[in-house]
N, C-alpha and C positions, 0 to 999 in steps of 0.2 A: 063424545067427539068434540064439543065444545068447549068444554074444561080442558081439553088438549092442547085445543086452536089456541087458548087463551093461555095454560099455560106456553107454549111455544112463544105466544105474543110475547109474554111479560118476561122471558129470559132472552129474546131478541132485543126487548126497550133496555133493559138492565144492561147488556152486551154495548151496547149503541152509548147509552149514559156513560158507562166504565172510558169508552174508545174516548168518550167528550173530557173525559175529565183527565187522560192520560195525554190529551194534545197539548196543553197548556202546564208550566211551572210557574209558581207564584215567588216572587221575592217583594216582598214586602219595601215599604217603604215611610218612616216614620219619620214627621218634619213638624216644625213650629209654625204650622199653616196660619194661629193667630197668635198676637201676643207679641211679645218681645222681639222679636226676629221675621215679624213676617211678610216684610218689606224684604228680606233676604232669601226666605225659603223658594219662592215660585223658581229663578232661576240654577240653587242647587238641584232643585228637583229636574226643573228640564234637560239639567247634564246627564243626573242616571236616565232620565228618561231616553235621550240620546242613546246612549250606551243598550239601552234595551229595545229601542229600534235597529240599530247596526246592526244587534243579532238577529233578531228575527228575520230581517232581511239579507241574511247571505246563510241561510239553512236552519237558523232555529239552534235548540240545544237538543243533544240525547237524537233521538230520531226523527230531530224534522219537528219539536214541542215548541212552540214561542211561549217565551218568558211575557206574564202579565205579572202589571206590576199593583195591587192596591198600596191605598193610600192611609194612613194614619194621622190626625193631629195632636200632638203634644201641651199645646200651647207653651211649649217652651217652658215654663216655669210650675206648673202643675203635675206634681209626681203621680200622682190618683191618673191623672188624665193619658200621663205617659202608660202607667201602670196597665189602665183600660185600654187604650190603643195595642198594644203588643202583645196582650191578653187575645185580643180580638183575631190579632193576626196571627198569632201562636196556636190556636184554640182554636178558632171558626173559620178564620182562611185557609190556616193549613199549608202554610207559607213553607217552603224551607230553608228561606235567610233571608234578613232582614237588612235593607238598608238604613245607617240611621244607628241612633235618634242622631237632632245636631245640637244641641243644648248639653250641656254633659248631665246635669242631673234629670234628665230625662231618660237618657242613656243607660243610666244608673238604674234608674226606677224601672226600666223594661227590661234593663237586661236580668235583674234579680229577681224581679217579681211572674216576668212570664218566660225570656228566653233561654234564659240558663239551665229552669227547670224541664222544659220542652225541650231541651238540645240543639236550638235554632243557633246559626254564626249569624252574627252582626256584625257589623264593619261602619261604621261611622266617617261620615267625612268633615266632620265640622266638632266633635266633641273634642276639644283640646285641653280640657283639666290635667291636673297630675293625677289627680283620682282615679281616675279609668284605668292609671298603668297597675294600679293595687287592687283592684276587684277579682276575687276568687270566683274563674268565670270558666274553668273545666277550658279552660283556651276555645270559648268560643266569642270573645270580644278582641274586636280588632278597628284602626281605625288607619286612616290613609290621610292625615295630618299631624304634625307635630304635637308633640306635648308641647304646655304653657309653660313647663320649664324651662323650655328651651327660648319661646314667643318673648319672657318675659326678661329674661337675660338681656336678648336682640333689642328691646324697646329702651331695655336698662342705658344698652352700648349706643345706643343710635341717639338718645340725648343730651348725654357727657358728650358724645364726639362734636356736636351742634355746641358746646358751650354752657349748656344750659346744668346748674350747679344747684339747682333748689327747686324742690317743685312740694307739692301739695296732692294726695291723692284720696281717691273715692272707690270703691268696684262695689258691685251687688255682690250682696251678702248672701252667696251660694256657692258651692263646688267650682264653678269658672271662675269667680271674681276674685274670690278666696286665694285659689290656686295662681289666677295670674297676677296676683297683689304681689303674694310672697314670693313669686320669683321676681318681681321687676325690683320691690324692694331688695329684697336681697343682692342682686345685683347694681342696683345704683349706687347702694352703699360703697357694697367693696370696689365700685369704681371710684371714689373719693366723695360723690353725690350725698346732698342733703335731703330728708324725705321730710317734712317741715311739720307734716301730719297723715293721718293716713287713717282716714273711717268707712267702716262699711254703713250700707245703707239698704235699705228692703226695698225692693222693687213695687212698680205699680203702685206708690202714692203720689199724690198728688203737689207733695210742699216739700222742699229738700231746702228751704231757706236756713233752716236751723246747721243742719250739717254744713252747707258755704258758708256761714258766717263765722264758725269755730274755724274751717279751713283760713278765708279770706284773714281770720284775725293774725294768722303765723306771717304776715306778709309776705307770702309764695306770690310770684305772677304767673307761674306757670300751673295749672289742673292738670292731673291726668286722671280722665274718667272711664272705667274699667268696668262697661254695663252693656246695657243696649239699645241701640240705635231707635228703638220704638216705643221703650218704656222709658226705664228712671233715666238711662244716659241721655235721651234725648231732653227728658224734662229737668235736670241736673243743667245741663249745657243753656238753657231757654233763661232759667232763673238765675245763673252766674251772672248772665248777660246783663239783664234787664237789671241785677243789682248793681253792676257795674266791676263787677269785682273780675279780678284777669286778665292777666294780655295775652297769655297764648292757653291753647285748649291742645289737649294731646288725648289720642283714645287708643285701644286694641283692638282686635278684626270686630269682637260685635258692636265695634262703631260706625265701621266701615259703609255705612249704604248713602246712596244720595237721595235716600229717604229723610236722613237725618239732615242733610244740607238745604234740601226743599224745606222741611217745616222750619227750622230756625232762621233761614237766611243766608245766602251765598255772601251776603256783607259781612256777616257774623263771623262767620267760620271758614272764609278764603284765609291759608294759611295753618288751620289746624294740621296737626304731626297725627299720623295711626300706621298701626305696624299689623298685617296680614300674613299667615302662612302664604309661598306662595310657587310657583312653578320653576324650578330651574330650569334653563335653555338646552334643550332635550334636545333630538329628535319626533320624540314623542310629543312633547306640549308644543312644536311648530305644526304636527298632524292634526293636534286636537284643536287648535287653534282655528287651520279653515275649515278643518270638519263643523266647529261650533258655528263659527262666521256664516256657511251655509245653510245650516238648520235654524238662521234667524238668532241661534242664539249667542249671546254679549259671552265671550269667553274668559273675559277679565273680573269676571262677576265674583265675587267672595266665596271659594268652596264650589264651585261649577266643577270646575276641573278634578278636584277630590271624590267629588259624587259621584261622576261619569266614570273613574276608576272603581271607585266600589262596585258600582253595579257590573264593571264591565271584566272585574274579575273574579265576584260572584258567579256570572256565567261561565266563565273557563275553569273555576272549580268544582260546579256540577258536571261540566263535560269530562271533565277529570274522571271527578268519583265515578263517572259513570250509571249515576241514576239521579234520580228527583229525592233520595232520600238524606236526613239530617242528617244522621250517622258516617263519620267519615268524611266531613263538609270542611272542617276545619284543617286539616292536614293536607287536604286536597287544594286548599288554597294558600299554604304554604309554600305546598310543591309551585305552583303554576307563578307565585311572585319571586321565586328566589333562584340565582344564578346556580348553578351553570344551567345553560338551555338555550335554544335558538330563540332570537328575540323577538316578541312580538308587540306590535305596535297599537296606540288605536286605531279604530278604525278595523283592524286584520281579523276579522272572524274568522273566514271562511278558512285564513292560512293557517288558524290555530287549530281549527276543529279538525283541518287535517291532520298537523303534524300530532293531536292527542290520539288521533284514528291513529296513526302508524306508531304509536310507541314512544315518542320524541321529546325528551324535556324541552319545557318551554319555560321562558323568562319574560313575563310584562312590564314592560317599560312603559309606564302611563304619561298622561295628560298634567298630572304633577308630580313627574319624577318617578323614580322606582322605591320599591316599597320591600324592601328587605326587612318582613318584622321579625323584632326582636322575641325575646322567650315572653314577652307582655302583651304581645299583637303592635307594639308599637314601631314607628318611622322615623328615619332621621328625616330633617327638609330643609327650606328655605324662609326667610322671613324677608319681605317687600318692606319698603319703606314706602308708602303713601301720604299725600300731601293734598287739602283743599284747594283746587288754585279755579276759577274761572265758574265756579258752583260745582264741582264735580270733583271726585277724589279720585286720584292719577297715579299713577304707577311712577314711581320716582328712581325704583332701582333696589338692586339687595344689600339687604344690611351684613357686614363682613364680621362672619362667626371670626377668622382668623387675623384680622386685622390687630395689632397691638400698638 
């Protein structure tokens, strides 16, 4: 009678565990919490995070499940570390998609080493390499920001149109720096532009005096440093200074934080040029806008708005697929970002999970723009023109792909 009692016990606990573990979907979330970008990570994250509040609060996914989301660090520049993170989440969370990574060779290093093989979708809102569009990834990598082919054209255009005819360049010597060298060069060029020099450099050291001094020799006054705001670029930008060498400083989005303005000086670098993916004037990014504004969070943040779509159309493709499993995850968030379909906004859960309840293509129009990917997982978008003015980098306006 007692082995009875106890069995009946121990397939009641097992019943009750299963019910626990079937309330909850995990989508993962993979950021450069230290390192290079980590002055920028906390408010990407609070965009998906946003996005995975909205749901949970107007019904959940699948039946009523809230999406939890763990956490991953990358250190942004550490491929083992990316490796081990998504490994983690792939394997031991049990995740079935991944937000993220935002470094692209982290990106890289998860999606090949744990997510590819797991069958987990990624979606990235901050990996803007050209590399990512070539990764044999079973079409489970996607990202909801621009390629640097395109970033780097837009930076090319936006300093020919300023006048500026000579410049001197640097990027970190990785898949981002790499990739957005050779598109800005490439485009300065064939806009008449002189590239005076153009060296990489390995992040996280300490003396970059040898590299400005080969630059400073070609008599450019204009840097552009093509790094990040926490590591080399910031330290790159500190020793230009202090040698005296440069009259203007030009960066790309991982220059973009007023983390970098705070440690070198609002005197320094009021005036520096950087070029950001960025929201075109939607419907949608005016929604996401007060939605962020009310949840405390800065909407104009770098990649905020990117993330808060990943994550928030991660959930309309598991309500799609119609369960918590991998399989089927990628096509399903195909379907849910691409026209034709009744639109939905941020912010619209509740409107979405009905019209997926009654059969109804739907089309999401995000927080930065709509996201038509292509056969790569990739997006067409916007590049911002940003400017130091007052200690703070400002939104100055879009740089015009069509302009001639």
């Amino acid at each position: 009678m007692k082995k009875r009692v106890l069995a009946t016990a121990v397939a009641a606990t097992t019943l009750a565990l299963s019910g626990m573990a079937q309330a909850e979907v995990k989508v993962g979330f993979l950021g450069g919490f230290t390192g290079g970008i980590e002055s920028l990570t906390p408010p990407i994250f609070d965009g998906a995070n946003l996005a995975v509040q909205q749901i949970n609060e107007q019904g959940g996914v699948l039946d009523g499940q809230d999406i939890v989301m763990p956490t991953g660090d990358t250190t942004c520049s550490d491929a083992s570390a990316a490796s081990n993170a998504a490994d983690r989440m792939v394997n031991t969370e049990q995740v079935t998609a991944i937000v993220g990574a935002l470094c692209t060779g982290a990106t890289i290093a998860a999606a090949n080493n744990a997510a590819i093989p797991g069958g987990v979708t990624m979606v990235s809102p901050a990996s803007t390499a050209p590399a990512v569009t070539d990764l044999d990834d079973n079409d489970l990598v996607f990202r909801t920001v621009p390629s640097d082919a395109f970033q780097g054209q837009m930076l090319a255009k936006l300093l020919l149109d300023k006048g500026i005819q000579e410049v001197a360049v640097t990027y970190v010597n990785n898949d981002y720096g790499q990739g957005l060298a050779d598109a800005f060069v490439a485009g300065y060029e064939s806009g008449g532009g002189s590239v005076l020099d153009n060296l990489a450099h390995e992040d996280n050291r300490a003396d970059y005096r040898s590299e400005l001094g080969t630059l400073a020799a070609t008599g450019a006054q204009t840097l552009v440093v093509l790094a990040y705001a926490d590591t080399s670029g910031q330290t790159v930008l500190r020793q230009a200074y202090e040698s005296g060498m440069f009259s203007q400083y030009v960066g790309g989005d991982g220059m973009v934080g007023d983390s970098l303005v705070e440690a070198i000086g609002a005197d320094v670098l009021n005036g520096m040029i950087a070029t950001r993916p960025g929201s075109p004037e939607l419907p949608g990014t005016a929604m996401f806008n007060q939605q962020a504004q009310a949840a405390g969070i800065d909407p104009s943040a770098v990649f905020a708005a990117q993330a808060y779509d990943a994550a928030f159309l991660l959930g309309l493709a598991i309500e799609q697929n119609g369960n918590a499993e991998r399989e089927g995850l990628s096509e399903a968030l195909r379907s849910v970002a691409t026209a034709p379909g009744e639109v939905v906004l941020p912010g619209e859960w509740e409107k979405a999970k009905e019209l997926i309840a009654a059969g109804t293509e739907i089309n999401y129009e995000g927080a930065s723009g709509t996201h038509e990917f292509d056969e790569n997982g990739d997006v067409p978008g916007v590049v911002q023109e940003m400017l130091v003015e007052d200690g703070t980098f400002t939104i100055q306006g879009y740089v015009d792909a069509d302009e001639e």
